[in-house]
C-alpha positions as CSV (number, residue, x, y, z in Angstrom):
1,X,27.9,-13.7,-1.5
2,X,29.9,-11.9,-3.7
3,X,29.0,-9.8,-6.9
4,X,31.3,-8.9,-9.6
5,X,29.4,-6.2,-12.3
6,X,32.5,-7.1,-15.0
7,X,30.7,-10.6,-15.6
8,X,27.6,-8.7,-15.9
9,X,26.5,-9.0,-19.7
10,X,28.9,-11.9,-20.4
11,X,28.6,-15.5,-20.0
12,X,29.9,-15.4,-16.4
13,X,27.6,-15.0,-13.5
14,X,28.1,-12.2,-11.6
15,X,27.0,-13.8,-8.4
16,X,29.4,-16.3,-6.2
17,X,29.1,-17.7,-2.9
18,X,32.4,-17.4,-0.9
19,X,31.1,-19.6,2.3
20,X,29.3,-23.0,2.2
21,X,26.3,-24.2,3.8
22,X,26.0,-23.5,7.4
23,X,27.0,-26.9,9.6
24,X,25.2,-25.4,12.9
25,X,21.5,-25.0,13.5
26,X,21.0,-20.9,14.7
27,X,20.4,-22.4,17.9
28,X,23.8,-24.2,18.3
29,X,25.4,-21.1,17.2
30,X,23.7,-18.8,19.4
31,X,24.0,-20.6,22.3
32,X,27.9,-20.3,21.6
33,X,28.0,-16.5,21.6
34,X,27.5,-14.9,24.9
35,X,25.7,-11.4,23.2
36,X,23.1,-14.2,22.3
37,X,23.0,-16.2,25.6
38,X,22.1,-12.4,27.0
39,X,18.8,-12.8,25.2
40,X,17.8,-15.9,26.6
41,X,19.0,-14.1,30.1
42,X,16.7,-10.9,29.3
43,X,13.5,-12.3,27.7
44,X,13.5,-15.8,27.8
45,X,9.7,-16.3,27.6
46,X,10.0,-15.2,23.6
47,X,13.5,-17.0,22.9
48,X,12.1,-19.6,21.3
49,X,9.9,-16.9,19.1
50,X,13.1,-15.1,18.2
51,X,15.0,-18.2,17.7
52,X,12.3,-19.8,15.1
53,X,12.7,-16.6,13.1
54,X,16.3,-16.5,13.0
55,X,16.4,-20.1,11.5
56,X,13.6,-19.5,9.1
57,X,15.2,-16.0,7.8
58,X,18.7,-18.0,7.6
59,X,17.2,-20.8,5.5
60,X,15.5,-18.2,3.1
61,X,18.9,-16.2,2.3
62,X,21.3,-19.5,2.4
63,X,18.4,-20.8,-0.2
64,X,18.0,-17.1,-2.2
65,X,22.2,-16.8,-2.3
66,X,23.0,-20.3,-3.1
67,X,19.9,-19.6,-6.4
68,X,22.0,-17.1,-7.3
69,X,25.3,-18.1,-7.7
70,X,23.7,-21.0,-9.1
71,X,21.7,-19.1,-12.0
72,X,22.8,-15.2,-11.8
73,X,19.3,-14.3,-12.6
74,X,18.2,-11.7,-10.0
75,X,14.9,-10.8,-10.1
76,X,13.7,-9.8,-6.9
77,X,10.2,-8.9,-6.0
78,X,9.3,-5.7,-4.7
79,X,8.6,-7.6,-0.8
80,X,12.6,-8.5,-1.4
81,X,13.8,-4.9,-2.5
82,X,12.3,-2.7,0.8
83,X,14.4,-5.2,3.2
């Protein structure tokens, strides 16, 4: 996600995404990268826990970023703003 303030005020959004949807499920990807394999090594009773949240919290921002680029309106709600 980029942001440019220079559009801001114009007819331009300020908001652009610079990657496209993700192609891998979290899991896929995780299971590719040994600093994530070491979770499943250490605490492999709540993997599937961790995992579960990972996807979910990737879904919500690839939804959130690809709203903005598509609209530029960014009104966040104060749950949003203390992340």
């Amino acid at each position: 996600m980029r942001y440019n303030p220079e559009k801001v005020g114009t007819e331009e959004n300020p908001f652009s995404l610079d990657y496209k949807a993700p192609k891998l499920p979290v899991k896929e990807h995780m299971y590719n990268e040994a600093r994530f394999k070491m979770v499943l090594k250490m605490n492999a009773e709540r993997v599937d826990t961790f995992l579960e949240a990972a996807s979910a919290k990737a879904q919500r921002d690839w939804v959130r970023y690809s709203d903005l680029a598509a609209s530029g309106n960014l009104n966040l709600s104060k749950e949003e703003t203390c992340k």
